[in-house]
C-alpha positions in Angstrom: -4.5 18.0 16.3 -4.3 14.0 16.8 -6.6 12.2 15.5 -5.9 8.4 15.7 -3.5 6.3 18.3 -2.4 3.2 16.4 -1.3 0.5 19.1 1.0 -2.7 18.8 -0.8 -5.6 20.2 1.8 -8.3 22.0 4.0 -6.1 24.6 2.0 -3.2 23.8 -1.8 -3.7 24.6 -2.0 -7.7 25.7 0.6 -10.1 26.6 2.9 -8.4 29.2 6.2 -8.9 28.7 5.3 -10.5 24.8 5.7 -13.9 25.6 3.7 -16.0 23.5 6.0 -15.5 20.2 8.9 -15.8 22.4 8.0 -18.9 23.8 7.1 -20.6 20.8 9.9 -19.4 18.4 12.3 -20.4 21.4 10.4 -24.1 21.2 10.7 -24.0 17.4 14.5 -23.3 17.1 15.0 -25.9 19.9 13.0 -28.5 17.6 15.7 -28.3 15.4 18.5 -28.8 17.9 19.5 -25.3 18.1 19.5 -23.5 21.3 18.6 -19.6 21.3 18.7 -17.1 24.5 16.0 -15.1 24.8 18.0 -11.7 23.8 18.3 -13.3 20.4 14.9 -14.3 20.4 13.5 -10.5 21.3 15.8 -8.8 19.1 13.7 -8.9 15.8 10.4 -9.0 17.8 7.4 -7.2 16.1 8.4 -8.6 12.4 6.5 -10.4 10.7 7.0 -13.8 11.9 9.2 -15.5 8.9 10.8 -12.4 8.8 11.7 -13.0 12.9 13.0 -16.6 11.8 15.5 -15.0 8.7 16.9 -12.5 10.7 17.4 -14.9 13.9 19.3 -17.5 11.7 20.9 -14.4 9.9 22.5 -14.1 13.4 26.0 -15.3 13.6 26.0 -17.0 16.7 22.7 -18.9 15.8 24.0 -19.6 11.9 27.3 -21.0 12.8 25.2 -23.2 15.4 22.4 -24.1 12.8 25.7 -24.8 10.0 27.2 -26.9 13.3 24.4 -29.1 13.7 23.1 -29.7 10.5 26.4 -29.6 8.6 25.2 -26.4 6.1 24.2 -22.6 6.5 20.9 -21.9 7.2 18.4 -21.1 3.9 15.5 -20.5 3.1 14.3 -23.6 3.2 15.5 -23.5 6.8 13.1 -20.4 7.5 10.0 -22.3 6.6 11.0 -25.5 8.5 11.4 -23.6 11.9 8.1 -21.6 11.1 5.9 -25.1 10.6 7.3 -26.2 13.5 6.6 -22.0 15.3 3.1 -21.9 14.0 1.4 -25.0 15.5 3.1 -23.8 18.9 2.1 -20.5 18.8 -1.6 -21.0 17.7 -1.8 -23.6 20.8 -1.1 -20.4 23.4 -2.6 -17.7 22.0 -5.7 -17.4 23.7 -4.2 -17.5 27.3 -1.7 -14.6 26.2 -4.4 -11.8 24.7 -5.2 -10.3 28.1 -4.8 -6.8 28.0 -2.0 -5.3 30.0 -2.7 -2.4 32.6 -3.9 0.2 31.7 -4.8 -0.7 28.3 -8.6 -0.8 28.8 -8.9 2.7 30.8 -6.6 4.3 28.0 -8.5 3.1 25.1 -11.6 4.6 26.8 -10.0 8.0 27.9 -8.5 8.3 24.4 -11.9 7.6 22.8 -13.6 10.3 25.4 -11.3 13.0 24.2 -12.4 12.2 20.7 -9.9 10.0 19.2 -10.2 6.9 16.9 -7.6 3.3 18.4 -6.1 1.5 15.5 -3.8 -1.4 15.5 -0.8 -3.1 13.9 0.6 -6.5 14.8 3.6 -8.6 13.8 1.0 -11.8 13.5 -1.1 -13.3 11.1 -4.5 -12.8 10.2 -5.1 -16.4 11.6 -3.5 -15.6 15.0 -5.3 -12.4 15.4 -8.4 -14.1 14.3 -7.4 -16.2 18.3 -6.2 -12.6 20.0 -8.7 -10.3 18.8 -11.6 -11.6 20.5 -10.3 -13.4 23.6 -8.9 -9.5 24.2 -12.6 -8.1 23.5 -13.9 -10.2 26.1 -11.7 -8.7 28.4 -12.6 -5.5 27.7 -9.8 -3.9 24.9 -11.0 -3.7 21.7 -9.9 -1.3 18.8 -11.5 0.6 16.2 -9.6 -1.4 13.3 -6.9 -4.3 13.2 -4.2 -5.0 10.5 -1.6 -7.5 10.2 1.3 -8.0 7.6 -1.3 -10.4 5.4 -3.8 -7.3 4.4 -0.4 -5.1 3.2 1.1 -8.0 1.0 3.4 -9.2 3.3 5.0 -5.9 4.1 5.1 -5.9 7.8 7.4 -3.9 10.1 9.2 -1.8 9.8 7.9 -0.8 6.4 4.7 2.1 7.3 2.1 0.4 5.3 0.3 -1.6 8.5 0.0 2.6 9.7 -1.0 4.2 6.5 -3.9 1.2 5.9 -5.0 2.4 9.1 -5.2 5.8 8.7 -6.9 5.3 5.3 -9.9 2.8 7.5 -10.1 5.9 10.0 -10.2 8.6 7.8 -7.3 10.4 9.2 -6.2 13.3 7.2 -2.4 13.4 7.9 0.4 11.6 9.1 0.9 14.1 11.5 -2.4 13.8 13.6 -1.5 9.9 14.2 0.2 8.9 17.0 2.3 5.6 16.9 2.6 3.6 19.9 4.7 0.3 20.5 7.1 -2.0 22.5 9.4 -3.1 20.2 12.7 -1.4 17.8 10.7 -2.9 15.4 7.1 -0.5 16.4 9.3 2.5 16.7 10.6 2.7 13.0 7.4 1.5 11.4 6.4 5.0 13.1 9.3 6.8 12.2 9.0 5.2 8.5 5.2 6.6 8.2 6.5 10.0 9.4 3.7 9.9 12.4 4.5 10.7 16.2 6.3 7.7 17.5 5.9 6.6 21.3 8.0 3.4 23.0 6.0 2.4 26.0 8.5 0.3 28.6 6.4 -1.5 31.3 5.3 -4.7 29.4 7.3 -4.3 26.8 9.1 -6.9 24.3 12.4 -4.5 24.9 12.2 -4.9 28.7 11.5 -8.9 28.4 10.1 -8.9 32.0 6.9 -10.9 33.5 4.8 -8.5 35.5 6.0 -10.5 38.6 9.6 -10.4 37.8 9.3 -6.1 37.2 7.3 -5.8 40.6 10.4 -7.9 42.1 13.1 -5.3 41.4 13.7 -2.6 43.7 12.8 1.2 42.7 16.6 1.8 41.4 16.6 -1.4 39.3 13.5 -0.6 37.7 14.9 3.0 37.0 17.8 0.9 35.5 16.0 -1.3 33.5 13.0 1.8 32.4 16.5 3.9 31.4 18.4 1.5 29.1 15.2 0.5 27.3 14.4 4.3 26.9 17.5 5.1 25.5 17.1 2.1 23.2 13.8 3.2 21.8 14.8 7.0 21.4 17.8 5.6 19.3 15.5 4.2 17.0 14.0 7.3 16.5 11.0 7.5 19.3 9.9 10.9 19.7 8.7 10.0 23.1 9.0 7.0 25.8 6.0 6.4 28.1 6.4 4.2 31.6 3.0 3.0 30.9 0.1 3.3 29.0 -2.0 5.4 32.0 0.5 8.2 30.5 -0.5 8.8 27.2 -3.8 10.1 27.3 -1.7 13.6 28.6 1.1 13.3 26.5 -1.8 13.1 23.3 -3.4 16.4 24.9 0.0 18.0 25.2 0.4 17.0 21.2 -3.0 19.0 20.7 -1.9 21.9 22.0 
């Protein structure tokens, strides 16, 4: 029987398409004379945010171009330069990227109708979320209990303590009667790590890297297209399930309980 639906936030719940971080690290790297694409910029989304920064300048093609400009491999030194320079941008958008995405409001109600408690997990910081949190209560999504990387010492995605924190605030009594859901490769093995039920949702997603507008603009095939290679991407990383959209996982959760 489930008991709790643990959500992502960015890509997930608010922020179609997750383009605040994106944005800002994209800003940040550029600060520094490097140039990123947004592929590289998505690929680690869902980290912890210094965690995002290592891996991007683990990259090759960004590393070579960080050594090319600067004259020396990327450190960590490096990391926290681009992060003062990500934080300050970030913080300065937040509020107008924490409304929620469609659907998100009606699930969270259906889900709480049939019973269920809504926690959350998020790649920011306390501080951010502290900006998200209530600019998304206002608009109507707001979860039974929130969580970043800063209340499990740091260890964020995809490590399962984020989930296992929240199943301790709810009272759940096994990993089995959570369900995870997220937008990210990032969400799906912090799922798969905790051992709960692990869901990719693709409309809005981090994965799919679309504004709502630019989605709506593709013909039926090309979303298929698009829905299908992010799909396969999340059930590679372990996803029990993939959902077009939030509206569908109120059934899949009673199909769970039965």
């Amino acid at each position: 029987m489930i008991e709790a639906v643990i959500f992502d936030w960015a890509g997930t719940t608010v922020d179609y398409g997750c383009f605040a971080p994106v944005q800002a690290f994209v800003e940040a790297f550029a600060h520094h004379g490097v140039a990123v694409t947004m592929e590289e910029t998505r690929k680690p989304t869902g980290m912890l945010k210094r965690d995002h920064i290592r891996t991007m300048l683990g990259m090759e093609r960004i590393a070579k171009e960080w050594e090319r400009v600067h004259g020396r491999k990327p450190c960590d030194t490096d990391v926290d330069a681009v992060y003062a320079q990500f934080e300050p941008k970030l913080f300065s958008i937040l509020d107008q990227y924490a409304t929620p995405k469609p659907f998100a409001v009606e699930t969270a109600a259906r889900l709480r109708e049939m019973g269920l408690k809504i926690g959350s997990t998020t790649g920011y910081t306390d501080a951010m979320m502290n900006i998200v949190v209530p600019q998304a209560e206002k608009q109507g999504y707001a979860p039974d209990f929130w969580i970043s990387p800063d209340g499990v010492d740091g260890k964020g995605r995809p490590y399962p303590y984020m989930i296992f924190a929240n199943m301790k605030e709810l009272g759940v009594s096994a990993v089995k009667n959570v369900v995870k859901v997220g937008d990210t490769i990032s969400d799906i093995k912090e799922g798969v790590n905790a051992g709960v039920w692990t869901v990719g949702v693709v409309e809005g997603s981090s994965e799919l890297g679309l504004s709502q507008s630019e989605y709506e603009a593709l013909t039926e095939a090309e979303q298929e297209e698009v829905c299908r290679q992010v799909s396969e991407r999340f059930r590679a990383a372990g996803a029990q399930f993939v959902i077009r959209n939030l509206e569908e996982l109120p059934a899949l959760i009673r199909a769970l309980g039965e």
